[in-house]
C-alpha positions, 0 to 999 in steps of 0.5 A: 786450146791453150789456157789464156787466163786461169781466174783465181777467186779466194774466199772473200771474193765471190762477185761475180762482177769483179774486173778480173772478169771483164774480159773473161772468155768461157772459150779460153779463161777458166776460175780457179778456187781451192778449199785448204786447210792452213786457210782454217788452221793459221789462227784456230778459226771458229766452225763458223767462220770456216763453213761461212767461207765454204758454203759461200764458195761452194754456192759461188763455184756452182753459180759460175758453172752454170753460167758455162765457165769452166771452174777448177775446183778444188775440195777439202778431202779431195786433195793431199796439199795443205796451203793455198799456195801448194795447190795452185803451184800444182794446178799452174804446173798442170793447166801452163795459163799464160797468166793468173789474174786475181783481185787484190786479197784482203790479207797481206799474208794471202798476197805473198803467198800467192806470188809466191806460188806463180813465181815457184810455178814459172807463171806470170800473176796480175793483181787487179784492183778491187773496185767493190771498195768506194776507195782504193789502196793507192788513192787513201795513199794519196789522201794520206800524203802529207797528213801529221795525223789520218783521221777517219772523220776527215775521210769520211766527209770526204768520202761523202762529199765524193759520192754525194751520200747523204748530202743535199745541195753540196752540204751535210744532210740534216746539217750536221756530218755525224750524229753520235750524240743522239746514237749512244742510248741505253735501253734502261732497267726495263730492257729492250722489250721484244726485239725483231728477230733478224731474218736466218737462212737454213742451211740448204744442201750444199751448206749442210754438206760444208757443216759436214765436212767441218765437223770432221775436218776440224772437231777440235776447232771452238764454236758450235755450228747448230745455229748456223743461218749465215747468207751464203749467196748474194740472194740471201744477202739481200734478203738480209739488207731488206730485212734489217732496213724495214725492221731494225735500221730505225731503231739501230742509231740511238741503240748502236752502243748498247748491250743486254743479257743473252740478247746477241743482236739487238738492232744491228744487220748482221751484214758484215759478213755478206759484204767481206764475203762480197755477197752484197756490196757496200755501195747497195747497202749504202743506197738502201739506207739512204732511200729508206730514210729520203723515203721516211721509212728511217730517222736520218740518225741511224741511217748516218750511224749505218752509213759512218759504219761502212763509208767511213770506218770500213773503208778507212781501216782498209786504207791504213791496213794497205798503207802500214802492211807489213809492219803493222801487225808487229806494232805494240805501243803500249809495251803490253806482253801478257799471254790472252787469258784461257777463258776467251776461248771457253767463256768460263768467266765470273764477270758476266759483260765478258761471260756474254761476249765470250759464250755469244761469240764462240756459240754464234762466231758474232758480237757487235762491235761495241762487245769486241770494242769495249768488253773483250777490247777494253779488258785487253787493254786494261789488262795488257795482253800482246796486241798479236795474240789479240788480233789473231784471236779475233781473227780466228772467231768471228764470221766477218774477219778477213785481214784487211778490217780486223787487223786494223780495229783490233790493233789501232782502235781496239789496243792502241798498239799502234800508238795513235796512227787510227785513233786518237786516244786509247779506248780505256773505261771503267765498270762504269761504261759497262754499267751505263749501257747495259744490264750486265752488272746486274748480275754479276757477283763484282761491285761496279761501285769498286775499284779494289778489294776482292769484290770490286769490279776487275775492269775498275781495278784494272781501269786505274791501274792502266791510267797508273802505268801509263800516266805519262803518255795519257797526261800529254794527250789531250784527249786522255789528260782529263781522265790521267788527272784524275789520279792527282784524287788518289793517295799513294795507299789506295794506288798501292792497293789498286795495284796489287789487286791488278796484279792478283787478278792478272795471277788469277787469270793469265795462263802460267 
């Protein structure tokens, strides 16, 4: 019998409801998945976020085969091609489908290409909506139409009023939309005491078989993958959500935001992961949160703070992705040209806020976002490096990155690259900040009292000399003028001092 659709499922796909199966026919359909290297290879992505992706497209594949569906899948080391588009213009060629169908990918770049591959081999491609979104490209377009600035706290009310999350009789929940003022505690001299270990799974066989193959396909490759306890299937994922909301959804709102050495997950779900991968969807983690505080089981805080995260932020950083693609990764408003420094990618650092985002990040393939926003994303910031090289470096190390949400947080929140069209203001902050939340300036050899000399903290040299070069632009933003006055303190010798020790710390540590 002739092949009427051949399914093709990426990395980030793997639920078994998505609509490209509503008329799936085990008789005359058939899904297709390959494992290529390029996928690991275009950014140096970390061992983790490669197994990550095998392991689950491996448990998904075995899934679908049980179920009687026919499933062409295709193995690292059990073919010669080397892109995602090579391998399935051979299979197309082999199999003639009269059509491919495919939920709209989460990367632009995966998108043409795989036009690009339909096309070579003759075939027809349907891109069919991805409804495990609460929003859709086309209709965040809309919202969008006729809008002078797109602000996600405007969508996200939106959002909620729209699926009636957190809100009682048509209003806001407790009153108020967001409560980011009782969700920015730091833990105090006394540390966070003793922490809920967040729920890890071992690795079963076809996982230990994926962490396997990475070792060998790709050894030079950073990261490290003996801890390697990601969910894998959709059963581990909700495992996980389970976990998170009994143990550390109560008390994740008021510590969102803070940071403590060689603690990596404080209270956060470690969920993001399951969701890019479509192991869990938004939709239930959402429910979950909101039943466990309707339940009393959570404060209405931090389930608002887990909600914003996902109805808010993650959906409307999809929505500017799909709206600026494919300009956007091509944006740097800040002018920034320096090269990342060597030492994100072996967490050899004095400064001991970026030496524990760095060494978590390449031991675990994880940080939280305040680490990614405000240690590794300010330090870029204040020191200039290319948004592009950033954002792919991001890219590459974490086990949650797909296209569609790094691009958009690292570019536009995180660098201001995109000259406002995300955020409001440049996220730029002194050591101050890091000494607020955290316990890292503790132990560190830079004084976070300083701004220049050899022993001032580099995020305050760099801090002022970020508000110095672009004065201009931070004084005609209302959000940044405060801070951009504050330089009328500041004689012309202690703003030459300042500048110079920027400019020793950037000889110091960019790459020649």
């Amino acid at each position: 019998m002739a092949l009427r659709q051949l399914i093709v499922c990426l990395g980030d796909q793997l639920n078994r409801d998505a609509a490209v199966f509503d008329n799936f026919d085990k008789a005359q359909d058939a899904v297709w998945m390959a494992e290529v290297p390029q996928e690991a290879t275009h950014v140096w992505s970390h061992k983790a976020r490669i197994a990550v992706f095998l392991a689950a497209m491996r448990h998904f594949a075995q899934r679908v085969e049980h179920s009687g569906a026919t499933v062409h899948y295709r193995r690292l080391q059990e073919h010669c091609h080397f892109s995602l588009g090579e391998v399935l213009t051979a299979d197309l060629e082999r199999l003639q489908p009269e059509r491919v169908m495919v939920t709209q990918p989460g990367d632009y770049r995966v998108l043409e290409l795989l036009k690009a591959a339909v096309r070579a081999a003759g075939g027809r491609l349907v891109v069919v909506r991805d409804r495990y979104f609460f929003d859709s490209p086309e209709r965040f377009r809309l919202w969008a139409r006729g809008r002078k600035q797109l602000r996600m706290e405007h969508y996200y009310r939106a959002m909620r009023k729209e699926h009636g999350v957190l809100m009682d009789a048509g209003k806001p929940a407790g009153g108020a939309w967001n409560f980011d003022a009782t969700n920015r505690r730091s833990f105090g001299a006394k540390g966070p005491g003793r922490l809920p270990a967040p729920l890890g799974f071992a690795p079963d066989a076809i996982t230990r078989e994926v962490l396997e193959v990475v070792e060998q396909c790709f050894p030079d490759h950073p990261g490290r993958l003996d801890a390697f306890d990601w969910p894998v299937t959709p059963e581990q994922a909700w495992d996980a959500l389970v976990d998170f909301i009994d143990h550390r959804l109560p008390a994740f709102g008021p510590y969102q935001d803070a940071l403590w050495t060689d603690e990596p997950w404080l209270y956060h779900s470690r969920l993001s992961v399951a969701m890019n991968l479509k192991l869990l969807a938004p939709r239930t983690a959402v429910d979950a949160a909101e039943w466990a505080w309707r339940g009393g089981r959570a404060p209405l805080a931090s389930v608002e703070g887990f909600v914003r995260q996902i109805l808010g932020w993650r959906e409307f950083v999809r929505g500017i992705y799909w709206l600026h693609m494919p300009g956007y990764l091509e944006r740097n408003a800040l002018d920034a040209r320096h090269n990342l420094p060597g030492f994100f990618w072996t967490g050899e650092t004095q400064m001991t806020c970026l030496r524990q985002a760095l060494r978590q990040t390449l031991d675990y393939g994880y940080a939280h976002h305040i680490q990614r926003l405000m240690i590794t994303g300010v330090y870029s910031l204040l020191l200039g490096v290319e948004p592009r090289q950033l954002h792919e470096w991001y890219l590459a190390v974490y086990v949650d990155a797909v296209e569609w949400v790094e691009a958009p947080n690292t570019l536009g929140m995180s660098q201001f690259a995109d000259g406002g069209l995300l955020a409001s203001k440049p996220y730029c902050a002194s050591g101050k900040y890091v000494r607020r939340m955290s316990n890292y300036c503790t132990e560190c050899r830079f004084d976070p009292d300083k701004r220049s000399g050899a022993d001032a903290c580099p995020f305050n040299t760099l801090y002022w000399d970020f508000l110095m070069r672009h004065e201009d632009r931070l004084r005609a933003n209302p959000r940044t003028a405060l801070q951009a006055r504050t330089l009328d303190r500041i004689d012309d010798a202690t703003r030459a001092a300042i500048e110079a020790d920027a400019v020793a710390h950037r000889q110091a540590v960019l790459p020649e």
